[in-house]
C-alpha positions in Angstrom: 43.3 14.1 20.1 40.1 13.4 18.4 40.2 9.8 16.5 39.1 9.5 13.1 41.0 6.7 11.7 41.0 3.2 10.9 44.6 1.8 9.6 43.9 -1.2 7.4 47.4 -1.9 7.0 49.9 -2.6 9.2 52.3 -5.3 10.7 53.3 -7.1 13.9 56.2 -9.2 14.8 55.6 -9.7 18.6 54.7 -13.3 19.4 56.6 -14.1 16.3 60.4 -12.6 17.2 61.0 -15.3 19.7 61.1 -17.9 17.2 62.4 -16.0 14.8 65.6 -15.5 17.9 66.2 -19.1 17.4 67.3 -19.1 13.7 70.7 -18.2 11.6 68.9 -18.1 8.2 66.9 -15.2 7.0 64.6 -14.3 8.2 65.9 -14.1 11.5 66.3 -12.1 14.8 69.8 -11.0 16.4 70.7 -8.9 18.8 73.3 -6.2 17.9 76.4 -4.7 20.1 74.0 -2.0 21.5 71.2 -4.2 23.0 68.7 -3.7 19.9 67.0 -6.2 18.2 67.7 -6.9 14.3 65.2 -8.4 11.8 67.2 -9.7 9.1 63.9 -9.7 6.8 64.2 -11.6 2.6 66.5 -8.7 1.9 67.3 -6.1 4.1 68.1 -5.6 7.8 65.9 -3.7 10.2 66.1 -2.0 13.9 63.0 -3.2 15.2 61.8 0.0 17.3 59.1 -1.0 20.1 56.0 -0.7 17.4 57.6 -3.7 15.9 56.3 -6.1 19.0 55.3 -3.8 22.3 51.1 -2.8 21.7 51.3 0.3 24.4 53.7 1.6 21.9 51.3 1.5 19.1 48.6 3.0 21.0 50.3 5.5 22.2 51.7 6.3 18.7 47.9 6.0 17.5 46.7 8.4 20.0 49.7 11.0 19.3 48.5 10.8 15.4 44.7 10.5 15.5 44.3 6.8 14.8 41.0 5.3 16.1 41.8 1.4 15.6 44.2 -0.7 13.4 44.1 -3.6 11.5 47.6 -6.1 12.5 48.4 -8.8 10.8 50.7 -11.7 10.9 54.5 -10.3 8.8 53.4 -12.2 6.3 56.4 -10.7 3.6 59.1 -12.6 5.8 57.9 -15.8 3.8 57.9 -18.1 7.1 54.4 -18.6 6.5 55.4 -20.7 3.3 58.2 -22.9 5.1 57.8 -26.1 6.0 55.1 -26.9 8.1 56.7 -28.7 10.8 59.3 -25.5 11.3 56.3 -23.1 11.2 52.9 -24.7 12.3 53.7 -24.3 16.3 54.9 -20.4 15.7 52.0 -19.5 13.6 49.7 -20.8 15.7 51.5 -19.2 18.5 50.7 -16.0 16.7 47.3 -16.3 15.7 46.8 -16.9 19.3 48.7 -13.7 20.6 47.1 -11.8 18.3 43.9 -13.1 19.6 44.4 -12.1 23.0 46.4 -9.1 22.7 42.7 -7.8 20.3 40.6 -9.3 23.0 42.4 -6.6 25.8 42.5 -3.9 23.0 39.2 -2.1 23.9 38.7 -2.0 20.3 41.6 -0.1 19.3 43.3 -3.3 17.3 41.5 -5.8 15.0 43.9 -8.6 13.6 44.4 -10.6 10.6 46.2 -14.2 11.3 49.1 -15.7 9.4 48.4 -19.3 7.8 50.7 -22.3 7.2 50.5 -22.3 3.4 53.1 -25.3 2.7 50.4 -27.7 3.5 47.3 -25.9 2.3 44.6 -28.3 4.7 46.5 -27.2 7.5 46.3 -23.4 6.4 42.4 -24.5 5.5 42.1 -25.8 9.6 43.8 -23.2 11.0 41.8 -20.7 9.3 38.5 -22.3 10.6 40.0 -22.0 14.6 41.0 -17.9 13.8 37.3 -17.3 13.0 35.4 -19.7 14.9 37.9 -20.0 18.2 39.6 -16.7 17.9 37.1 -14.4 16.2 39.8 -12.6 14.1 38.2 -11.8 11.1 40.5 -13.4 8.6 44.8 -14.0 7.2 47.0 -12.4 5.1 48.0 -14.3 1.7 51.5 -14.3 0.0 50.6 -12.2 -3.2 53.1 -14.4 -5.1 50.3 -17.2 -5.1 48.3 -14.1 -7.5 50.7 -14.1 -10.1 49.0 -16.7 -11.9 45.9 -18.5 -12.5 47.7 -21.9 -11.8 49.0 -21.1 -8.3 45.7 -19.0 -7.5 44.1 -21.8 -7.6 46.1 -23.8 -5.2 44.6 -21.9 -2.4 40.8 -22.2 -3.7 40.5 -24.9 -0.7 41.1 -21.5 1.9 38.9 -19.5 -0.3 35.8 -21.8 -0.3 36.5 -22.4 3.8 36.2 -18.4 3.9 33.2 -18.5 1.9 31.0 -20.6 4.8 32.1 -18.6 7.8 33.1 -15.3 6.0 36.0 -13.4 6.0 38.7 -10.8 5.3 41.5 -12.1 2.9 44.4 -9.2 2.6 46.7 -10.0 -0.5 50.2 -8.3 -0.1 53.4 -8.8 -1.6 55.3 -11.9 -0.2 56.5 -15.7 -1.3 55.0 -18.7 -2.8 56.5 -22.2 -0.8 59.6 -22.8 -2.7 59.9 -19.3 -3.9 62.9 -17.3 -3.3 63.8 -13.8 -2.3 64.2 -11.5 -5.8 68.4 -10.4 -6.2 69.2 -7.0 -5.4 69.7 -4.6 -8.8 72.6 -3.2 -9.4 71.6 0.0 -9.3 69.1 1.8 -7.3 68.6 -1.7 -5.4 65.6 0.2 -3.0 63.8 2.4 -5.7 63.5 -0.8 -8.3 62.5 -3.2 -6.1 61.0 -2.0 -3.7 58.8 0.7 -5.8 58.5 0.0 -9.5 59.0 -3.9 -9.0 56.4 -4.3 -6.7 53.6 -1.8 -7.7 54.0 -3.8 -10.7 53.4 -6.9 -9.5 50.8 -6.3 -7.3 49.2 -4.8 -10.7 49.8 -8.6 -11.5 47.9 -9.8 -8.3 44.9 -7.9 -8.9 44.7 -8.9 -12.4 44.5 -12.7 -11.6 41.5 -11.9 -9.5 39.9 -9.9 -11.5 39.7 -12.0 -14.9 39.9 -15.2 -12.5 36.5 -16.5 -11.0 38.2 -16.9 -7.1 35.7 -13.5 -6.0 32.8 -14.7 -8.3 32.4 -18.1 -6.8 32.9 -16.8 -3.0 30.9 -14.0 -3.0 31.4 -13.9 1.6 34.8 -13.7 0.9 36.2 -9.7 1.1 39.6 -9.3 -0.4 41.8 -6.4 0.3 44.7 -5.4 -2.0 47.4 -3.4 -0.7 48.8 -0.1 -2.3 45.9 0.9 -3.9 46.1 -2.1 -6.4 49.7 -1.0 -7.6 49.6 0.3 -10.8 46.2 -0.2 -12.0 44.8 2.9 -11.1 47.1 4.5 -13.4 47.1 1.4 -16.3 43.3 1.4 -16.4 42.7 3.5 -19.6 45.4 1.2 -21.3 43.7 -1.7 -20.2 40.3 -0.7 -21.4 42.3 0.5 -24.7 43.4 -2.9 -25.7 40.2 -4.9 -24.6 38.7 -2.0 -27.3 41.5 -3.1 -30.2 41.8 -6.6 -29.9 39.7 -9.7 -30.2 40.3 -11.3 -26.5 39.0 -14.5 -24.6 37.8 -12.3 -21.9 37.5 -8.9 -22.1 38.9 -6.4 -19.0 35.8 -4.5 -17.0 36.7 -2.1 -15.2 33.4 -2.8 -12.9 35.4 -5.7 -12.1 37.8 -3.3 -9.6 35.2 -3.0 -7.4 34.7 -6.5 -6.4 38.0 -5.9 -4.0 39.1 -3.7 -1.3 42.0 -1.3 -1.4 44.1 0.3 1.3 46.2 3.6 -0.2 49.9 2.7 2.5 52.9 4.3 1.2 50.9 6.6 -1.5 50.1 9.8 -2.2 47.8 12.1 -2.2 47.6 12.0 -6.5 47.7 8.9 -6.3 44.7 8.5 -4.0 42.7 10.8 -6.2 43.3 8.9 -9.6 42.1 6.0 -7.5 39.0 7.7 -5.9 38.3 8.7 -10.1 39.4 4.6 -11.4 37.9 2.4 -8.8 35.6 5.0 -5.9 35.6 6.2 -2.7 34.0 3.6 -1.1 36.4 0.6 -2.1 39.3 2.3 -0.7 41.0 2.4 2.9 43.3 4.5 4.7 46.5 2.2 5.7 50.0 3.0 7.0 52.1 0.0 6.6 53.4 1.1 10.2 56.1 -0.1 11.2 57.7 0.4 7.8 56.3 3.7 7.4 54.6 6.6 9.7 51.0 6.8 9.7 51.1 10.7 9.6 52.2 10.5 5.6 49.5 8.3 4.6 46.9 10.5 6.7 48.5 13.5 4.8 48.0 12.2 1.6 44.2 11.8 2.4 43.8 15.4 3.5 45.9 16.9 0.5 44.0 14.8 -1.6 41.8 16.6 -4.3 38.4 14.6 -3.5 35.4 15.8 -1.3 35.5 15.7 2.4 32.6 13.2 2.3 35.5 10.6 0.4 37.5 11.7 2.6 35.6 10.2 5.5 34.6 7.0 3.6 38.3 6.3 3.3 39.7 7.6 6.8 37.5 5.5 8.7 33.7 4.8 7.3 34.4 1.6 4.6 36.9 0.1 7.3 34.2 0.4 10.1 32.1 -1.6 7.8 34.1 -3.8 6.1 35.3 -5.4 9.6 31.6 -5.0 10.9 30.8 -7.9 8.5 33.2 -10.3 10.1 32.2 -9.4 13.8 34.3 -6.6 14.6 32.5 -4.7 17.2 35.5 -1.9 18.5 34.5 1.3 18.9 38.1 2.5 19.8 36.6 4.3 22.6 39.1 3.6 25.1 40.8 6.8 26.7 43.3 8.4 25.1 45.5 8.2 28.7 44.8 4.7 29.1 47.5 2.2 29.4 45.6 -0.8 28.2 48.8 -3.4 28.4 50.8 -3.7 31.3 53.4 -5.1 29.6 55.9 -2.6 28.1 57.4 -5.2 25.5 55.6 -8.1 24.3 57.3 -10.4 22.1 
């Protein structure tokens, strides 16, 4: 199949499940009475299939679905990259070094983005200058909980002024602050609330710290990518623009100001890509999976059904990825062939 792809969204756990076998609080791996591995994640347990941690499997699943390359990154919503540093510097960097390597033998099919020990922000701030100047991954996922306010935004303006002298990809999705804890279940419609209106809305939240924040003013090398399209925004614009139009505020909401970020569209629609193609452009926005959580094929659906030109189309399927990791020395073409098996391993963990 013919590769036009680049997912900017998606998750690995291999190099991190090990360490993750050796604890009995969440999150945690277990083994169940039928030989499979269990993540039991903040709040829900999961079958890890073998895209979880085996890379053949995800190429093979790429090539089956018309994935060129995909961006991996450290399973930064478990929160063990806010724990204590002593429990989690050795694993992270563990990782980071996996990830590394397992890029390195890719052919240019993966691209990775490293996790960072954010309970002791120097050490995050040290290990991010090894992934890009020792590892050459182009930058680390953030905890979006450190967004939800100017205050805790600015904790990690240390990490955001190292990525501003050697450049690099930041990708804000949902996941702890050190010290936070796990939201409680509803009591109804547990999934739905929480996992759909609770977090498009606070990753509405995230983006709205750095927008009327000066974090992507004042590091103009750093690239920040916001997952899900920017949660709600797309949809809360016009209300947005609405008040900064009825009442006298210290600063005013641009809507300019949404282009100053990347956005992946994992887990949405094909409505929902077109409101943001209309709100934000075609050129800030990425196709993205969120694989292993969810299949790639829907995402790529929602591009195709989408009522936008075949140009946008492009931009988002593959052309503003190419470029965006182009800036921080991705050079993979994704050419490998289609039969290859580029690991030998069948399960890497």
């Amino acid at each position: 199949m013919h590769r036009t792809a680049i997912d900017m969204h998606s998750h690995f756990y291999g190099g991190l499940a090990d360490s993750l076998r050796t604890r009995s609080a969440r999150p945690y791996v277990s083994t169940d009475a039928k030989g499979r591995s269990i993540l039991h994640a903040m709040t829900a347990n999961t079958v890890m299939s073998d895209g979880y941690i085996a890379p053949q499997a995800r190429i093979d699943y790429m090539n089956a679905v018309g994935i060129q390359a995909q961006l991996m990154t450290f399973p930064g919503a478990l929160g063990v990259d806010v724990m204590p540093l002593e429990e989690v510097a050795r694993p992270i960097r563990h990782f980071n070094d996996h990830l590394a390597d397992l890029c390195r033998r890719s052919h240019g099919r993966f691209c990775g983005l490293a996790g960072l020990p954010l309970s002791d922000i120097p050490s995050a701030v040290e290990e991010f200058r090894r992934i890009r100047l020792e590892l050459g991954l182009p930058g680390a996922i953030l905890p979006g909980d450190f967004f939800l306010g100017t205050e805790s935004a600015e904790q990690l303006r240390p990490l955001f002024r190292s990525a501003d002298d050697l450049g690099g990809l930041l990708l804000v999705h949902p996941g702890l602050i050190p010290g936070g804890v796990p939201p409680h279940p509803f009591a109804d419609n547990s999934v739905y609330r929480a996992s759909v209106l609770s977090l498009q809305a606070s990753i509405s939240q995230m983006g709205m710290t750095l927008l009327m924040g000066t974090l992507l003013d004042d590091h103009p090398n750093v690239a920040v990518q916001l997952v899900n399209l920017g949660g709600t925004l797309p949809f809360i614009v016009e209300r947005l623009e609405a008040v900064t139009r009825s009442r006298a505020l210290d600063r005013r909401f641009e809507r300019d100001r949404l282009r100053l970020m990347h956005y992946d569209c994992a887990s949405l629609g094909p409505r929902a890509v077109e409101m943001a193609v209309k709100t934000i452009g075609a050129d800030r926005i990425m196709f993205g999976s969120d694989y292993p959580i969810f299949q790639p094929t829907d995402a790529l659906h929602a591009i195709d059904q989408a009522a936008i030109a075949d140009d946008e189309k492009q931009l988002i399927r593959f052309h503003n990825a190419r470029a965006l990791l182009a800036r921080f020395g991705w050079t993979g073409t994704g050419e490998a062939s289609s039969n290859a098996s580029i690991y030998s391993e069948t399960r890497i963990v």
